[in-house]
C-alpha positions as CSV (number, residue, x, y, z in Angstrom):
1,X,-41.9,27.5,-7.6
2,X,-39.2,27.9,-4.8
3,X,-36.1,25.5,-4.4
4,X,-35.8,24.2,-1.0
5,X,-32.2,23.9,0.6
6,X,-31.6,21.3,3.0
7,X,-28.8,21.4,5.5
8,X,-27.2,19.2,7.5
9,X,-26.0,20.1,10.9
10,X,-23.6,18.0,12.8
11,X,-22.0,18.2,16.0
12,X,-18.2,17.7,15.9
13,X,-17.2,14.8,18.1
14,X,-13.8,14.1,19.9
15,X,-13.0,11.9,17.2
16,X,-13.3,14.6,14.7
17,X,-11.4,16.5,16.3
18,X,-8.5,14.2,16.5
19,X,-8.8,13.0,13.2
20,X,-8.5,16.7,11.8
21,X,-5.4,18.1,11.0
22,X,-4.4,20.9,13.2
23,X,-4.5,23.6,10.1
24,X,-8.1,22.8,9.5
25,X,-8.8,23.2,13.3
26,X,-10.2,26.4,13.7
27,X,-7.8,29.0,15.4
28,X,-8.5,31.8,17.8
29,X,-6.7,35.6,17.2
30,X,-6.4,36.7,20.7
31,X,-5.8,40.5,21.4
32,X,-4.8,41.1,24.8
33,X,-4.7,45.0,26.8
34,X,-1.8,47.1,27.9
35,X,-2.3,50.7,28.8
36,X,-0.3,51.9,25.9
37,X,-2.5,51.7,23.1
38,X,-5.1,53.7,22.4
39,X,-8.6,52.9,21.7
40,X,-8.0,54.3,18.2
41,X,-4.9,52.5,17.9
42,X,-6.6,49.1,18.0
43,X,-10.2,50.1,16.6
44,X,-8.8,51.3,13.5
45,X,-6.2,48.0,13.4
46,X,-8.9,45.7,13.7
47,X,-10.8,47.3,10.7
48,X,-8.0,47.8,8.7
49,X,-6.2,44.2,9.1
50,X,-9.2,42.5,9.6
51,X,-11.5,44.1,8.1
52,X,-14.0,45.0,11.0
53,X,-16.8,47.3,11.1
54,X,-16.3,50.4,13.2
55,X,-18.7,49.3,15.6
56,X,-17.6,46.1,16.0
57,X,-14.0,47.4,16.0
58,X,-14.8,49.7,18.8
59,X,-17.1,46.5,20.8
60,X,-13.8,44.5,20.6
61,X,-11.6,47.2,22.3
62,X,-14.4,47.8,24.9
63,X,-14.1,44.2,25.6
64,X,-9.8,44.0,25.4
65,X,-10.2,46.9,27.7
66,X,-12.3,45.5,30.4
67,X,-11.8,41.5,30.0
68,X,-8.1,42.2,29.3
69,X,-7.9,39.8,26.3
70,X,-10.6,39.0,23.4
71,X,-10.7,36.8,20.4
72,X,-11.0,39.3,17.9
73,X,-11.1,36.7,14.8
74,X,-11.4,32.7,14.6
75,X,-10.4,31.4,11.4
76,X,-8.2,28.4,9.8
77,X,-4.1,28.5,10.8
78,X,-2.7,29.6,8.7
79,X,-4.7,33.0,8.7
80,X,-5.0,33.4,12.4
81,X,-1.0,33.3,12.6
82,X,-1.1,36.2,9.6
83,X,-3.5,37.7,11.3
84,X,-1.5,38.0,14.7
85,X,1.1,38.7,13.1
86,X,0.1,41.7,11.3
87,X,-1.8,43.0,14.4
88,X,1.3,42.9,16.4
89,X,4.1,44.2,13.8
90,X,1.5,46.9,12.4
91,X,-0.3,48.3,15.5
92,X,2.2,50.4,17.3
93,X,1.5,53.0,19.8
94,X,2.7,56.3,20.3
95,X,5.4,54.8,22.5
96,X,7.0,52.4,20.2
97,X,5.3,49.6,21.9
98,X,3.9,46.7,19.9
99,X,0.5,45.4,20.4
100,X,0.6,41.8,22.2
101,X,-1.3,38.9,20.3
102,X,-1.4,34.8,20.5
103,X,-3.4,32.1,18.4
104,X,-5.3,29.1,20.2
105,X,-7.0,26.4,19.1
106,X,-10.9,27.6,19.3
């Protein structure tokens, strides 16, 4: 006998998103490019901080690298700040530059 799930998917309207608190909005971790990090310097961030696959990882600084920016993680508020955060104080290049990140509201 199998057990049948049912979901429910909703569409979040502007009132939703108004009546939601700004923590439980969901935030965007944006990683942007400069020309002194190396592609190991933020492939091996992502997966260490964020815990990212090496292929993603590398797909991520392909796209920073060309687009010049790229959510690399959309989460709650609190985390996305932490997240930023760490990316920036923790990836440093060979220069003593720090890498530069921001959160938005996804």
């Amino acid at each position: 006998m199998s057990t049948r799930t049912l979901t429910e998917t909703r569409t979040r309207t502007e009132e939703d998103v108004r009546t939601t608190p700004q923590a439980a909005r969901p935030h965007h971790v944006i990683v942007y490019n400069c020309d002194c990090h190396s592609f190991e310097d933020v492939i091996f961030g992502l997966m260490r901080i964020l815990g990212t696959g090496m292929r993603d990882a590398e797909l991520k600084a392909k796209e920073i690298d060309f687009f010049g920016r790229a959510v690399v993680a959309t989460t709650d508020l609190e985390a996305a700040e932490l997240y930023a955060s760490r990316l920036h104080n923790e990836i440093v290049s060979v220069y003593g530059t720090l890498l530069r990140t921001s959160v938005e509201p996804a």
